[in-house]
PDB file of N, CA, C and O in Angstrom:
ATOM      1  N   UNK A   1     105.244 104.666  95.225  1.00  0.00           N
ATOM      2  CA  UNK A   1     106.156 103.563  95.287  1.00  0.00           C
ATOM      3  C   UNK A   1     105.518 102.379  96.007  1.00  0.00           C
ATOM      4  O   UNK A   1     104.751 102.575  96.950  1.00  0.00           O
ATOM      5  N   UNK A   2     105.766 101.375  95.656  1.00  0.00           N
ATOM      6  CA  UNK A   2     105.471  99.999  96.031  1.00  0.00           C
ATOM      7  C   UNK A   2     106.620  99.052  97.014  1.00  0.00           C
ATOM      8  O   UNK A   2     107.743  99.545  96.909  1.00  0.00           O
ATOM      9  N   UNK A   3     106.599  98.178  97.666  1.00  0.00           N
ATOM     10  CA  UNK A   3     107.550  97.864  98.091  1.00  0.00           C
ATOM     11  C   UNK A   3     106.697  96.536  98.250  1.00  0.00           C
ATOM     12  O   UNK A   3     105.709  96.508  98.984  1.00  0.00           O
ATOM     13  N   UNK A   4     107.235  95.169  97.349  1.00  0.00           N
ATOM     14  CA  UNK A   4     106.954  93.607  97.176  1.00  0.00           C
ATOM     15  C   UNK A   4     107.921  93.026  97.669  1.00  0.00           C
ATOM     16  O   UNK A   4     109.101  93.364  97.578  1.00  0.00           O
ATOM     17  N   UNK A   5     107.344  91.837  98.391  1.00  0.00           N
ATOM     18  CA  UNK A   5     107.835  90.386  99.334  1.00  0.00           C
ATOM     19  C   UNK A   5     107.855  89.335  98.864  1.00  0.00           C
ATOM     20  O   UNK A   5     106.802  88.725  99.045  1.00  0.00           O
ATOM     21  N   UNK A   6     108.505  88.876  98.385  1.00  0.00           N
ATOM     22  CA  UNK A   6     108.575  87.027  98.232  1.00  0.00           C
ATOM     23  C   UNK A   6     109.072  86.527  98.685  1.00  0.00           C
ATOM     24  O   UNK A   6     110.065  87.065  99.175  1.00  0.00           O
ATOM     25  N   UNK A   7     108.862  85.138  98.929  1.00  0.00           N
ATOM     26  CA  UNK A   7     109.549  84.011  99.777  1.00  0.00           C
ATOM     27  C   UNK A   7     110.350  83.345  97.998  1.00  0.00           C
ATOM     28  O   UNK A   7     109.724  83.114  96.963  1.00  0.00           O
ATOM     29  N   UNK A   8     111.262  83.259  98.144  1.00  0.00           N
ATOM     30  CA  UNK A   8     112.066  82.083  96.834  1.00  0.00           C
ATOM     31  C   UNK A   8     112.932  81.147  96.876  1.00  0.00           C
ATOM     32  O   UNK A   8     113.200  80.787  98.023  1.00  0.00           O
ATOM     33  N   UNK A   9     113.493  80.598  96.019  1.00  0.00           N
ATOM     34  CA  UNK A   9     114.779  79.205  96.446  1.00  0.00           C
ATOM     35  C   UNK A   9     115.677  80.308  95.789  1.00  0.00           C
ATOM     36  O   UNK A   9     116.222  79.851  94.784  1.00  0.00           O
ATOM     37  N   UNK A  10     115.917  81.257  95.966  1.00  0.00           N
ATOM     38  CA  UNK A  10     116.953  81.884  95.428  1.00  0.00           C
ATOM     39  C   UNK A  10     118.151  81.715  96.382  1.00  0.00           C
ATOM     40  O   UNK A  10     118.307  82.750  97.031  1.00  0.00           O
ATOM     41  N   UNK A  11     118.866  80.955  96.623  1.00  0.00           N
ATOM     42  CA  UNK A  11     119.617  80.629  98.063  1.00  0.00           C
ATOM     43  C   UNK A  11     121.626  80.376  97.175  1.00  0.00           C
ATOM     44  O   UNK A  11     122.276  79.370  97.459  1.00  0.00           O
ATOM     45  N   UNK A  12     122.202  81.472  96.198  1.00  0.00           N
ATOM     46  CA  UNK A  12     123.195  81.172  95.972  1.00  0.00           C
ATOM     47  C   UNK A  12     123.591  82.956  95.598  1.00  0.00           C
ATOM     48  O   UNK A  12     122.679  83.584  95.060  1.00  0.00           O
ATOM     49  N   UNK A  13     124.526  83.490  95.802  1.00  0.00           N
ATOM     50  CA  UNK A  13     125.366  84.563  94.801  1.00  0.00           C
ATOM     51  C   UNK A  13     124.860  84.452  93.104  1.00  0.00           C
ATOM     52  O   UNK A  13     124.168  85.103  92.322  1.00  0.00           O
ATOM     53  N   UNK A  14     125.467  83.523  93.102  1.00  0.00           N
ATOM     54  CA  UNK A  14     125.216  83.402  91.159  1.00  0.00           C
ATOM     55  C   UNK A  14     123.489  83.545  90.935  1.00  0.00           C
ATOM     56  O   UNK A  14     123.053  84.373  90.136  1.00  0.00           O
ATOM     57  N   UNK A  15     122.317  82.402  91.945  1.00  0.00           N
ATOM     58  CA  UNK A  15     121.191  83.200  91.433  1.00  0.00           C
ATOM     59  C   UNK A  15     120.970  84.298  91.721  1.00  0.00           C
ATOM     60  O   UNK A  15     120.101  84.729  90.964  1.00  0.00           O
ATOM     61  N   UNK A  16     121.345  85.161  92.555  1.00  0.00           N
ATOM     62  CA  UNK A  16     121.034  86.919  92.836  1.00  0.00           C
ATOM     63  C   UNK A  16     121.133  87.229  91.427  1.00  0.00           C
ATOM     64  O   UNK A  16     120.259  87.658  90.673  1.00  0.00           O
ATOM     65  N   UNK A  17     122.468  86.910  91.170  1.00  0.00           N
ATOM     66  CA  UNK A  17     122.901  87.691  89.923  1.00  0.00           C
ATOM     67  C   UNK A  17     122.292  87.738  88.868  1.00  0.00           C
ATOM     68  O   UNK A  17     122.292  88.655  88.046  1.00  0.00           O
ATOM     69  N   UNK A  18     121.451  86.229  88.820  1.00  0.00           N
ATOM     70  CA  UNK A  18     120.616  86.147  87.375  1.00  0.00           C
ATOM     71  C   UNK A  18     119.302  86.988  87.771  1.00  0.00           C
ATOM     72  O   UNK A  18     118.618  87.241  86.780  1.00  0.00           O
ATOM     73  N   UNK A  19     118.901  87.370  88.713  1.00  0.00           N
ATOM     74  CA  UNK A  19     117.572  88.181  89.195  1.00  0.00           C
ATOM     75  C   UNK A  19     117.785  89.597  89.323  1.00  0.00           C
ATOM     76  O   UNK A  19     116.977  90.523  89.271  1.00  0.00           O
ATOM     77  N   UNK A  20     119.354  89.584  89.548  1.00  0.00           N
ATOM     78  CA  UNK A  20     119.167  91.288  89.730  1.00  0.00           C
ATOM     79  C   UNK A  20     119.442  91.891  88.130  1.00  0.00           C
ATOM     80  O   UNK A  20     119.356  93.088  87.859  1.00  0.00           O
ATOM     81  N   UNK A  21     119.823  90.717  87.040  1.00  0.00           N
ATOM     82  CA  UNK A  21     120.009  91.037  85.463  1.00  0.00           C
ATOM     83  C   UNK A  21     118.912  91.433  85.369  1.00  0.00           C
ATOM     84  O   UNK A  21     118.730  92.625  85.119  1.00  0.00           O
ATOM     85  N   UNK A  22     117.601  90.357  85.578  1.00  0.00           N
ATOM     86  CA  UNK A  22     116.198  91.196  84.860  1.00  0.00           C
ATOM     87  C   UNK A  22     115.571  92.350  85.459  1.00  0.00           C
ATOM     88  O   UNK A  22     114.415  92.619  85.132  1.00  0.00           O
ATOM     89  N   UNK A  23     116.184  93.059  86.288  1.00  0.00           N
ATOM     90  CA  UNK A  23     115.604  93.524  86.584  1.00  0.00           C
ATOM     91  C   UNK A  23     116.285  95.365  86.959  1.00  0.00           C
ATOM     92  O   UNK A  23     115.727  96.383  87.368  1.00  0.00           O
ATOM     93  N   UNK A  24     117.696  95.045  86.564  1.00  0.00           N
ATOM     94  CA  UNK A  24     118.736  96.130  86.605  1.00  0.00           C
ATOM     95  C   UNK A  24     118.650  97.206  85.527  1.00  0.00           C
ATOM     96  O   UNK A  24     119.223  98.266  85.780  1.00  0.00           O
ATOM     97  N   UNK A  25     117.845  97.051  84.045  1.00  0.00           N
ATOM     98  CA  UNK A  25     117.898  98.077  83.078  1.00  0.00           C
ATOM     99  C   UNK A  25     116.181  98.141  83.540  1.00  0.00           C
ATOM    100  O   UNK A  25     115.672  99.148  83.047  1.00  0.00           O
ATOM    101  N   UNK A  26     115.460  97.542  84.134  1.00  0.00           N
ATOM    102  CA  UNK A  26     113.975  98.116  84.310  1.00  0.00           C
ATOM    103  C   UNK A  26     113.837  99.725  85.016  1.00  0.00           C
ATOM    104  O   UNK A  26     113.694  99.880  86.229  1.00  0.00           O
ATOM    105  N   UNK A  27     113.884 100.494  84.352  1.00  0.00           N
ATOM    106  CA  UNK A  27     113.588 102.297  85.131  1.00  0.00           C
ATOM    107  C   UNK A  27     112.551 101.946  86.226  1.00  0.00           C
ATOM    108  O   UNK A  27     112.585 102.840  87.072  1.00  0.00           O
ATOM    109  N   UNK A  28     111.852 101.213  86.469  1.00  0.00           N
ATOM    110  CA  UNK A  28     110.363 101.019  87.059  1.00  0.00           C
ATOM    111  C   UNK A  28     110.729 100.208  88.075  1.00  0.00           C
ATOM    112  O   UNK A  28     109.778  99.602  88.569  1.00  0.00           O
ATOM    113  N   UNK A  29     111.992  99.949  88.645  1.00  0.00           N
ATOM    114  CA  UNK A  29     112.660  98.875  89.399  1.00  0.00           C
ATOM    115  C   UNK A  29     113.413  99.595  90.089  1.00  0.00           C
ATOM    116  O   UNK A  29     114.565  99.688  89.665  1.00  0.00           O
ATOM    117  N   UNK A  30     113.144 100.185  91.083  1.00  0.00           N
ATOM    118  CA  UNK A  30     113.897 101.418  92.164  1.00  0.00           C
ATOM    119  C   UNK A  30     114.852 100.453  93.365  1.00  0.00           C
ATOM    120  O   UNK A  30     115.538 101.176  94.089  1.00  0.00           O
ATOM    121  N   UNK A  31     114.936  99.384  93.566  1.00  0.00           N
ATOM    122  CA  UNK A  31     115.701  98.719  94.237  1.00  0.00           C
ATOM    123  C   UNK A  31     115.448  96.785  94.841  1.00  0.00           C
ATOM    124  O   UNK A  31     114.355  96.554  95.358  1.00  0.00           O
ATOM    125  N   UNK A  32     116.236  95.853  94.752  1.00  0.00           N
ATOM    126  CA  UNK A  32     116.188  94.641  94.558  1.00  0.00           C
ATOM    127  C   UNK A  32     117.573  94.390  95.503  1.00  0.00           C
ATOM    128  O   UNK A  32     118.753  94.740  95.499  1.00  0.00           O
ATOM    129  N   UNK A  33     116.442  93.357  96.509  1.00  0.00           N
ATOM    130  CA  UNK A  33     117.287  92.666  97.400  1.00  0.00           C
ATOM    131  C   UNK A  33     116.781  91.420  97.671  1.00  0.00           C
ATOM    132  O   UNK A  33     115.624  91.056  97.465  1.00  0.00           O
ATOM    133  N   UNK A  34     118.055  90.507  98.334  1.00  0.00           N
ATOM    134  CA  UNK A  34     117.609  89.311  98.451  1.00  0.00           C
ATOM    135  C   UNK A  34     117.938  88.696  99.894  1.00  0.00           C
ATOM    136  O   UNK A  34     118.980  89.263 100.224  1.00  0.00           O
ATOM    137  N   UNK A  35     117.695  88.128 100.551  1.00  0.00           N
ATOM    138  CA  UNK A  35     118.377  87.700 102.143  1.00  0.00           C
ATOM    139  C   UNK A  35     118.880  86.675 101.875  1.00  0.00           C
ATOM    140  O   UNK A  35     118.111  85.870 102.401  1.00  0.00           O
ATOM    141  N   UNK A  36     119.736  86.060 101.363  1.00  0.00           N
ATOM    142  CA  UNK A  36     120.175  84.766 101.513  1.00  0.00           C
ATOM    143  C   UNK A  36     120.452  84.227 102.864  1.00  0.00           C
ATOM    144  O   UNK A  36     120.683  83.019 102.916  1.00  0.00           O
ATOM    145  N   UNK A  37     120.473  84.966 104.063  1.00  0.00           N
ATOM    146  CA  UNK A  37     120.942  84.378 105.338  1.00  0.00           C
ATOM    147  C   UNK A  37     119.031  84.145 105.514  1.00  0.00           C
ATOM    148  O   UNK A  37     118.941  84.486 106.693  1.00  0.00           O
ATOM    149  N   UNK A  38     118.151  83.937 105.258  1.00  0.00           N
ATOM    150  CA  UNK A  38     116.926  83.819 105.600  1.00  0.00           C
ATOM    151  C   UNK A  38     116.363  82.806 105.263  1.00  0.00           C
ATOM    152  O   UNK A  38     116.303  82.673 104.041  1.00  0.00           O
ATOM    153  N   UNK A  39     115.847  81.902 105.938  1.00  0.00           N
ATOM    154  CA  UNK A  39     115.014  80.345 105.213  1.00  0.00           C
ATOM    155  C   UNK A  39     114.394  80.516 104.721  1.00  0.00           C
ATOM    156  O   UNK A  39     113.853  79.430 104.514  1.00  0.00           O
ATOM    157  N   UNK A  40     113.647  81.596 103.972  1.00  0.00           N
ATOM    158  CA  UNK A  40     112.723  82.029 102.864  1.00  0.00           C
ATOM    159  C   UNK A  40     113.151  82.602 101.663  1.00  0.00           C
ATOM    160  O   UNK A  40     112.438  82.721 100.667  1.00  0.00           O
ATOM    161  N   UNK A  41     114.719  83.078 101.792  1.00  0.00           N
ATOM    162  CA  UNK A  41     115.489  83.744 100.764  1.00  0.00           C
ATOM    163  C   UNK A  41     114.481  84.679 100.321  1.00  0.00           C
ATOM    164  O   UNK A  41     113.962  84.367  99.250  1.00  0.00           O
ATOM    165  N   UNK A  42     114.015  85.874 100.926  1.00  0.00           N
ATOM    166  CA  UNK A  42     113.199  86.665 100.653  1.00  0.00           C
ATOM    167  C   UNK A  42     113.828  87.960 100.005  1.00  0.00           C
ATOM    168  O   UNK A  42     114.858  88.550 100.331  1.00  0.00           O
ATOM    169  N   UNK A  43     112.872  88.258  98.940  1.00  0.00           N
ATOM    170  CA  UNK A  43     113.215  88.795  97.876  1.00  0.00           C
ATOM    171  C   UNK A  43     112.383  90.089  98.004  1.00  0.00           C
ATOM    172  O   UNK A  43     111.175  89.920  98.174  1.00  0.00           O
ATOM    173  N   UNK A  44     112.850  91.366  97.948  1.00  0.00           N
ATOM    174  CA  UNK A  44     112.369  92.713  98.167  1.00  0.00           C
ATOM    175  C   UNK A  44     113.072  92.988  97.146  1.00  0.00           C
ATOM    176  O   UNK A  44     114.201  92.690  96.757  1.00  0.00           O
ATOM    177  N   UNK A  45     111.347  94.244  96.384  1.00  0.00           N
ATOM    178  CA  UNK A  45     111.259  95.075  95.336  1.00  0.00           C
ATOM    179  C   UNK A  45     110.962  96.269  95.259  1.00  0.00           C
ATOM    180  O   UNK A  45     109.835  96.619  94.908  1.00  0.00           O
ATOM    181  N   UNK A  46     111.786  97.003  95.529  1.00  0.00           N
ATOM    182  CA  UNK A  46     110.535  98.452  95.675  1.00  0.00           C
ATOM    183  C   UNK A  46     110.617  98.857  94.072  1.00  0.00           C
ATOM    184  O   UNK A  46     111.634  98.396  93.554  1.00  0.00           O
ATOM    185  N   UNK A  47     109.971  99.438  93.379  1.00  0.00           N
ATOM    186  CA  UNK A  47     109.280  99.589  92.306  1.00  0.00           C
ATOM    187  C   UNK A  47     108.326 100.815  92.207  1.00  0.00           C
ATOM    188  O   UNK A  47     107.876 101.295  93.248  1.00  0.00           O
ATOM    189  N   UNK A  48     108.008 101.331  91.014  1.00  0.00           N
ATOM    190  CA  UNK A  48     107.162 102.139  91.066  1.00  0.00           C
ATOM    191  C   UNK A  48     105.705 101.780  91.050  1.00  0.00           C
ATOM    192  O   UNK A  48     105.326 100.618  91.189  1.00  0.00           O
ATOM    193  N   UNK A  49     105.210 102.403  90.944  1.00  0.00           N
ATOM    194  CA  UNK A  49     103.670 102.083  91.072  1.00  0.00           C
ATOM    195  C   UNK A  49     102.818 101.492  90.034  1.00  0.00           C
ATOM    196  O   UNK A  49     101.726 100.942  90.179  1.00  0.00           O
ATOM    197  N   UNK A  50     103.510 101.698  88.938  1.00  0.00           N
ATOM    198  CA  UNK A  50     103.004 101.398  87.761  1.00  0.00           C
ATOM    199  C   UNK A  50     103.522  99.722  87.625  1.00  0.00           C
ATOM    200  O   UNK A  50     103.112  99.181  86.598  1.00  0.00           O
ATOM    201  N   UNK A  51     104.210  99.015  88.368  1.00  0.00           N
ATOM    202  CA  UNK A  51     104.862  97.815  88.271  1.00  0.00           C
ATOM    203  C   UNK A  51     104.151  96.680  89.289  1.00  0.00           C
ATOM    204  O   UNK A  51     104.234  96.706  90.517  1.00  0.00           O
ATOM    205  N   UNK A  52     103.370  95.589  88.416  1.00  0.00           N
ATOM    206  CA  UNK A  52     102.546  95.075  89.086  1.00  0.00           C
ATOM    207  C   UNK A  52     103.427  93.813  90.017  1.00  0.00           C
ATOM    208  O   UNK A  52     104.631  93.589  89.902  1.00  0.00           O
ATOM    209  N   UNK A  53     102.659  93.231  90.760  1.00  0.00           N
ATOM    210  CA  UNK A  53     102.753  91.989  92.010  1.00  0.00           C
ATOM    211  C   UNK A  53     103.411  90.655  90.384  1.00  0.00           C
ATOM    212  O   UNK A  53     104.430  90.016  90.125  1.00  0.00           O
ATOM    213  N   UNK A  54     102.212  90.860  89.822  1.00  0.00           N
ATOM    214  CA  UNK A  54     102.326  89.239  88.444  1.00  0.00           C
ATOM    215  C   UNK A  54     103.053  89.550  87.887  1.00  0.00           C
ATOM    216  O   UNK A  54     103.750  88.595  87.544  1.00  0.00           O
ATOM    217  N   UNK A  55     103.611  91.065  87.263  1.00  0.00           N
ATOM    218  CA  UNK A  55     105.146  90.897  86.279  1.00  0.00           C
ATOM    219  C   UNK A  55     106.079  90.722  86.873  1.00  0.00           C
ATOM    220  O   UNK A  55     106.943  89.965  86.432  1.00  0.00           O
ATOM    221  N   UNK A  56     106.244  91.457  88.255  1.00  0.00           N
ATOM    222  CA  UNK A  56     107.631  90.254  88.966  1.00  0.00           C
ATOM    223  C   UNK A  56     107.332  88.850  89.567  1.00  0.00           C
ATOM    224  O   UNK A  56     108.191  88.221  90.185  1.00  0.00           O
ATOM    225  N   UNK A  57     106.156  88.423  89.368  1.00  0.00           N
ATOM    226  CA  UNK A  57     106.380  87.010  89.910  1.00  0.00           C
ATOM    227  C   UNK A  57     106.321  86.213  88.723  1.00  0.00           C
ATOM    228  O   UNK A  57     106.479  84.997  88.833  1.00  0.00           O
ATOM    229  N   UNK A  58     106.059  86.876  87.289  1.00  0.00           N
ATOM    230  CA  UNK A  58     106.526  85.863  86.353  1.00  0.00           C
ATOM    231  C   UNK A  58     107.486  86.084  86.049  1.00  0.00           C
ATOM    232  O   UNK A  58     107.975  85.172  85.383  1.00  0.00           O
ATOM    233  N   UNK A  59     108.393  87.291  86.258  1.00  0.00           N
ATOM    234  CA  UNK A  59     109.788  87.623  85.730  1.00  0.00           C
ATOM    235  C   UNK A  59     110.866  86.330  86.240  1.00  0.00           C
ATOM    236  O   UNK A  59     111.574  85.612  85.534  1.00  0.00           O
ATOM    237  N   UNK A  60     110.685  86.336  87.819  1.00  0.00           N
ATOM    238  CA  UNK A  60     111.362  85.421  88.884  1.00  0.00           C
ATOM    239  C   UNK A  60     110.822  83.944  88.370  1.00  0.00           C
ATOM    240  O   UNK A  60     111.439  82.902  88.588  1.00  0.00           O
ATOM    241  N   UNK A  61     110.136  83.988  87.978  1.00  0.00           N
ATOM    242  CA  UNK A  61     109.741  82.352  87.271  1.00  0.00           C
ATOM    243  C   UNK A  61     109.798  82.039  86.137  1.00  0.00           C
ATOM    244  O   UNK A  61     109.685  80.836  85.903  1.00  0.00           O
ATOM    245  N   UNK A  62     109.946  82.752  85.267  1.00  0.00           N
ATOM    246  CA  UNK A  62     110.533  82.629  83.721  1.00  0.00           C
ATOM    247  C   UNK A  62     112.052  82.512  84.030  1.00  0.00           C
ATOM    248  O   UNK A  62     112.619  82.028  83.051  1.00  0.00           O
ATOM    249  N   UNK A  63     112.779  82.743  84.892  1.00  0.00           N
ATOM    250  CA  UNK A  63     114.261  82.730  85.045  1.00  0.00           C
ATOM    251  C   UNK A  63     114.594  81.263  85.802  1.00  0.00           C
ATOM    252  O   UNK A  63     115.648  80.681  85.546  1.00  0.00           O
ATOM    253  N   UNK A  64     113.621  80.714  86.749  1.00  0.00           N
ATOM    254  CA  UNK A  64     113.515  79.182  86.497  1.00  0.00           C
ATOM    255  C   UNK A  64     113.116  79.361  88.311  1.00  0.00           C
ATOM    256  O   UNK A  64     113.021  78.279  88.890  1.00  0.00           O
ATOM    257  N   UNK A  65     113.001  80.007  88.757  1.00  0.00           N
ATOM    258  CA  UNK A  65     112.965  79.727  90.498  1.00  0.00           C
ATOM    259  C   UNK A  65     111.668  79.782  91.057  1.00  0.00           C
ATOM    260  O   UNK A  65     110.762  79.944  90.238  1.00  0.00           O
ATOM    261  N   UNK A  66     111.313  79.675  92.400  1.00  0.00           N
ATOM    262  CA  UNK A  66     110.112  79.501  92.856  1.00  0.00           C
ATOM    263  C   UNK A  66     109.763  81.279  93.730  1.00  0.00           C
ATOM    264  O   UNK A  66     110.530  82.003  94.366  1.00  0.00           O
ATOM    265  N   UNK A  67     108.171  81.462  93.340  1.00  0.00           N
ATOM    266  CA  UNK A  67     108.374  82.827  93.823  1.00  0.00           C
ATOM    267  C   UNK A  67     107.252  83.010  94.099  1.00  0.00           C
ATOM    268  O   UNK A  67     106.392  82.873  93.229  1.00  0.00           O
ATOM    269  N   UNK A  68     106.855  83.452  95.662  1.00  0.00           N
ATOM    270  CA  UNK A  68     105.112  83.576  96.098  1.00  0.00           C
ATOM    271  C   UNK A  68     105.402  84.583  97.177  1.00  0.00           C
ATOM    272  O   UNK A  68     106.430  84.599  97.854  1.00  0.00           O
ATOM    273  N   UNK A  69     104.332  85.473  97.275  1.00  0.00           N
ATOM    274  CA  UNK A  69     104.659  86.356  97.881  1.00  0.00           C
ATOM    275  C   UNK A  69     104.122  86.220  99.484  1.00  0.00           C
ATOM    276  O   UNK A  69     103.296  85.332  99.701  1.00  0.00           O
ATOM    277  N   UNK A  70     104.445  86.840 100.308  1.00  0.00           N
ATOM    278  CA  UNK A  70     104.546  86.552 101.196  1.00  0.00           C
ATOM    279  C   UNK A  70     103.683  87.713 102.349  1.00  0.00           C
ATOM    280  O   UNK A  70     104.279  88.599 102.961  1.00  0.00           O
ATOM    281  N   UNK A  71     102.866  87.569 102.403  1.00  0.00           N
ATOM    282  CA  UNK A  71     101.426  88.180 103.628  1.00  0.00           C
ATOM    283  C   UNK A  71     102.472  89.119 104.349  1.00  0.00           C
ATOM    284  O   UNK A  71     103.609  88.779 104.678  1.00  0.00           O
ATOM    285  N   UNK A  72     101.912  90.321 104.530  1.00  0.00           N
ATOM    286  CA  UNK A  72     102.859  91.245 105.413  1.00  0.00           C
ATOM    287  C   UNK A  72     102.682  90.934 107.147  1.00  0.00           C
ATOM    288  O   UNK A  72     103.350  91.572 107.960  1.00  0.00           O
TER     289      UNK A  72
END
């Protein structure tokens, strides 16, 4: 298992919702959270192993938002 960090403008309810769509029928997508109380609106993925860093950071950017991951 993997567990990915991003910093995003995901900063509303309604965008969660459009992020947790792409990513709610993915089997390879073991859990998705977002902090909206956080000035980074940081976005946690745990995922399986087989699920790379670039398909969720183009997933989160094909849906229109800003998404870079963030140095542990």
């Amino acid at each position: 298992m993997k567990l990915f960090i991003f910093k995003t403008d995901i900063d509303t309810p309604a965008k969660v919702d459009s992020i947790n769509s792409i990513f709610n029928n993915n089997n390879n997508i073991i859990d998705v959270s977002i902090d909206l109380e956080d000035i980074d609106n940081v976005l946690r993925i745990e995922a399986e192993d087989t699920v790379s860093k670039t398909y969720l950071t183009h997933q989160v950017i094909n849906k229109g938002f800003n998404c870079e991951e963030l140095a542990d």
